[in-house]
C-alpha positions in Angstrom: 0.0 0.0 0.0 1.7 3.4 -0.6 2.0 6.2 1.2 -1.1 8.3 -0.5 -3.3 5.3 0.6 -2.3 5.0 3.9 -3.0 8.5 4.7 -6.0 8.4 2.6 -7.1 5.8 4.7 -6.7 7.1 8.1 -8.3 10.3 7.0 -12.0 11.0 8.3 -14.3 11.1 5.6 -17.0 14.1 6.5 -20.2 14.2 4.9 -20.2 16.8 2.5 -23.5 17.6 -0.4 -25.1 14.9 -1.6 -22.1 12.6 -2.5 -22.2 11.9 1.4 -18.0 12.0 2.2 -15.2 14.4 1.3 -14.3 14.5 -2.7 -10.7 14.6 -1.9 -10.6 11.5 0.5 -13.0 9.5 -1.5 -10.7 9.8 -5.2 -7.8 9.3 -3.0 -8.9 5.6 -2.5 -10.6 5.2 -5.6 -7.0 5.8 -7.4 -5.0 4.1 -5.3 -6.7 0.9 -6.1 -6.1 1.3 -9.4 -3.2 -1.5 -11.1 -3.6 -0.6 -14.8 -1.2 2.2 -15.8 -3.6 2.8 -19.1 -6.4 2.9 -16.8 -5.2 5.8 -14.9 -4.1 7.7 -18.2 -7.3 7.0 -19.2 -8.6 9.1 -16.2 -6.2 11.8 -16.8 -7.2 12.7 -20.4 -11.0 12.5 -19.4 -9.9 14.9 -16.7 -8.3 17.3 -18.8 -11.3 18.0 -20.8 -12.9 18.7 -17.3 -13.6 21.5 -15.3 -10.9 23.7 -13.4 -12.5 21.5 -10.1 -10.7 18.2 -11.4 -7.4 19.8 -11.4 -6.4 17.7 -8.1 -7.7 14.4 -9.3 -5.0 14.8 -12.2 -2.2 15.4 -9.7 -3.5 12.2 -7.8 -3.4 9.9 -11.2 -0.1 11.7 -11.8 1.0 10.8 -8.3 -0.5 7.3 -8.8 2.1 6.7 -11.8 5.1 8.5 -10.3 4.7 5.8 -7.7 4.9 3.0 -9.9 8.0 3.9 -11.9 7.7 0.5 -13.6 4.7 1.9 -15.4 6.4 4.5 -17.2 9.7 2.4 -17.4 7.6 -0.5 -19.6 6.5 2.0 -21.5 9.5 2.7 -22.9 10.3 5.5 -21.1 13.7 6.8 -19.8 12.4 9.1 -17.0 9.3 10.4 -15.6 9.5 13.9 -16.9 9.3 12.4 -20.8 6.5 10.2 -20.0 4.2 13.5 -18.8 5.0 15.0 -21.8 3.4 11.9 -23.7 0.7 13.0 -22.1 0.3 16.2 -23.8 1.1 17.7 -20.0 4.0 20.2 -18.8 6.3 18.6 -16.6 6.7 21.7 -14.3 2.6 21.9 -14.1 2.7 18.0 -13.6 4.8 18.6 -10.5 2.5 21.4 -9.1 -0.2 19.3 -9.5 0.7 16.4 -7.9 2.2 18.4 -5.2 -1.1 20.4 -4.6 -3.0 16.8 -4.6 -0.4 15.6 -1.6 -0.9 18.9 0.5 -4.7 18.3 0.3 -4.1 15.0 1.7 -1.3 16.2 4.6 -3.8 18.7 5.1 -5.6 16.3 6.8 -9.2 18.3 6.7 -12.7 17.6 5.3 -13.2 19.6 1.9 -16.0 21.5 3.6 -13.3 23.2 4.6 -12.7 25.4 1.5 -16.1 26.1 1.4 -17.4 28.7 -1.1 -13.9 30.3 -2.4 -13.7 27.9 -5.1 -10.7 26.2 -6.6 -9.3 29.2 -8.2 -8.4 30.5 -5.1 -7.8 27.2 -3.1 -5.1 26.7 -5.3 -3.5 30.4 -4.6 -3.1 29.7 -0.7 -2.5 25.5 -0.7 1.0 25.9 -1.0 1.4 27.6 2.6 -1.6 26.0 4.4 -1.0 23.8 7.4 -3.3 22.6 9.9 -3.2 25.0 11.8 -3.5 28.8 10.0 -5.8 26.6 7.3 -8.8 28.9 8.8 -7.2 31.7 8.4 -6.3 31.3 4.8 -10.0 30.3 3.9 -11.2 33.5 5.9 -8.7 35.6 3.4 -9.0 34.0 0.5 -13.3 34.8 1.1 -13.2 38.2 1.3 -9.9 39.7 -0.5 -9.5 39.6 -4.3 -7.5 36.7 -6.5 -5.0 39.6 -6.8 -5.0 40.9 -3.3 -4.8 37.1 -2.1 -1.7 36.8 -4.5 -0.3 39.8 -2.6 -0.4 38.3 0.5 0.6 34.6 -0.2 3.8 36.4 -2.1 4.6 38.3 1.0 3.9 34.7 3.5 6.4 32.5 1.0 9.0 35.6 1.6 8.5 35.1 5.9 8.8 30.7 5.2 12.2 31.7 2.6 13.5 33.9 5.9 12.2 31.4 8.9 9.8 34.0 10.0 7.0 31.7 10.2 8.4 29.9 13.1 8.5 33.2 15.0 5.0 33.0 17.1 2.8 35.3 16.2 1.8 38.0 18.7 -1.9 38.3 20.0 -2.7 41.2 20.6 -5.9 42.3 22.5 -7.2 46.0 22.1 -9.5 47.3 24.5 -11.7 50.8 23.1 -13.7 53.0 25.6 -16.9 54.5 24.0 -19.5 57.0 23.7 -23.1 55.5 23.2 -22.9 56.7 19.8 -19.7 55.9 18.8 -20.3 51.7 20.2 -23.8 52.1 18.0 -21.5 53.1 14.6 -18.6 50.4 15.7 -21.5 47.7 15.8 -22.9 48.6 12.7 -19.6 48.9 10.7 -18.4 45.7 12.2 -21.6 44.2 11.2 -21.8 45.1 7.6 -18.0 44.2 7.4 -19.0 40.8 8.2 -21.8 40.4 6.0 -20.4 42.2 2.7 -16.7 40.0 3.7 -18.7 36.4 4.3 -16.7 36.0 7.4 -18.2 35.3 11.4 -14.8 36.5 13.0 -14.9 40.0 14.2 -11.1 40.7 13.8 -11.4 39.9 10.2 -14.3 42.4 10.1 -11.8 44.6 11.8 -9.1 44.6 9.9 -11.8 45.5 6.6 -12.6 48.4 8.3 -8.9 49.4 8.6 -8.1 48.3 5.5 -10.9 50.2 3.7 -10.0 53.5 5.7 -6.0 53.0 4.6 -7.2 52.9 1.0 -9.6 55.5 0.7 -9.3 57.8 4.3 -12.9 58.5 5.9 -15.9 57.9 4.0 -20.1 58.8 4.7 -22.9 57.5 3.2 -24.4 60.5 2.8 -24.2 64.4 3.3 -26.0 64.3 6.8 -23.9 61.7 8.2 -21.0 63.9 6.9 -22.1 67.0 8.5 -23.3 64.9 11.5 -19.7 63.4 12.4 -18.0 67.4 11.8 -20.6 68.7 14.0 -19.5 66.2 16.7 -15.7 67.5 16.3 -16.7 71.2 16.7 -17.2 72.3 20.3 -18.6 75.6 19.1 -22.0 75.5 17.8 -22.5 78.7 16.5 -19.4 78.9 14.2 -19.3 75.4 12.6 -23.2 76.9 11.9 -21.6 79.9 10.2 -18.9 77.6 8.4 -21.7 75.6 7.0 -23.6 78.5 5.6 -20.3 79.9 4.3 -19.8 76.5 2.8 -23.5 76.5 1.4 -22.9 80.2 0.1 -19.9 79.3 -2.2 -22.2 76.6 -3.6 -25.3 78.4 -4.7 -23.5 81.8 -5.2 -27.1 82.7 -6.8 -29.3 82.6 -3.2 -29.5 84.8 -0.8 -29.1 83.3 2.4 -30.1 85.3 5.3 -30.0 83.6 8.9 -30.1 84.2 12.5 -27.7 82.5 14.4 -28.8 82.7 17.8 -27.9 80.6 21.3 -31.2 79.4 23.0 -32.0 81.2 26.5 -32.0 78.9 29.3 -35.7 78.4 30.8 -36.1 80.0 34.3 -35.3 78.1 37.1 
């Protein structure tokens, strides 16, 4: 039995959809069965034709014949690398792909896992998942861009190429005192950040919001929330009033505005 299958076999299948266990674990045994060298090349061209989702089940036929060297040996081959080119495959894309079909397996987690991102982007951040920062990936890889997710797997390779990812990571915990009004707009933001970024965790949320703010500075969602939030950050009433009219003025230089700008007496004791 070789390797693949032994870990294949010790893996927990979950139920996932309507197939009733995980995709990955389930091909994983189906190929390892498999003693007919033409049969598993037979799989690999039908899976070419596929969809972008049947990418891993050729790097687990590839896998299944790198094993067996004899196969590709009795087939007059010298080496492995001219037998995938036989097969009409790259030799350096043949490697990634049976590669990315191992790590699923080391990964040792149920499919369900990936939920939702799709395989476009579960191929992005597979080469630096491990078991444990694997829901942390899928969290990023949910709510950033392909291109933004690039970004950041480029900049985690760089930390594994310097040994920075054995440094622990600091948790840091920050506390906020606020007004009544200030909690009521922290709630909301938070909340919208975690609907609109499909993620549960508040820090994620969080670091949106920052995000958001680094990239385009403070934003309203409309011109009374605007003048709402400047009014809060003037302590005197009467001249952010008179700034506002100025400011009102110099936009419809065609009005005459005419106001009284007076402070309210204070009812008798």
């Amino acid at each position: 039995m070789s390797i693949i299958l032994k870990k294949a076999a010790v893996l927990k299948a979950e139920p996932i959809g309507n197939d009733g266990f995980d995709p990955i674990v389930t091909f994983a045994s189906q190929i390892e069965k498999i003693e007919s060298r033409v049969k598993v090349e037979e799989i690999i061209r039908d899976l070419t034709e596929k969809s972008e989702a049947d990418k891993y089940k050729i790097g687990g036929a590839l896998a299944r014949i790198q094993a067996n060297e004899n196969w590709w040996q009795e087939a007059g081959y010298q080496n492995f690398k001219d037998y995938v080119a036989s097969l009409g495959i790259g030799y350096r894309k043949a490697m990634y792909l049976i590669e990315f079909y191992k790590k699923l397996l080391e990964l040792d987690v149920p499919f369900v896992k990936f939920g939702g991102i799709g395989w476009g982007k579960i191929r992005i951040i597979v080469p630096v998942l491990t078991k444990e920062n694997v829901d942390e990936w899928v969290e990023k890889a949910k709510v950033l861009s392909r291109s933004d997710l690039e970004a950041h797997i480029k900049a985690e390779k760089q930390k594994i190429k310097t040994g920075k990812e054995h440094e622990p990571k600091t948790i840091t915990t920050k506390t906020f005192k606020l007004h009544d009004d200030q909690k009521q707009v922290s709630d909301e933001a938070i909340a919208k950040a975690k609907e609109e970024g499909n993620t549960e965790v508040d820090s994620v949320a969080y670091e949106l919001i920052c995000q958001n703010y680094l990239g385009a500075g403070l934003q309203f969602s409309d011109p009374k929330q605007a003048l709402t939030y400047d009014s809060k950050h003037n302590e005197d009433g009467m001249l952010w009033v008179q700034k506002v009219i100025g400011w009102l003025e110099e936009l419809h230089p065609e009005l005459v505005i005419n106001v009284e700008i007076t402070l309210k007496e204070h009812a008798a004791a």
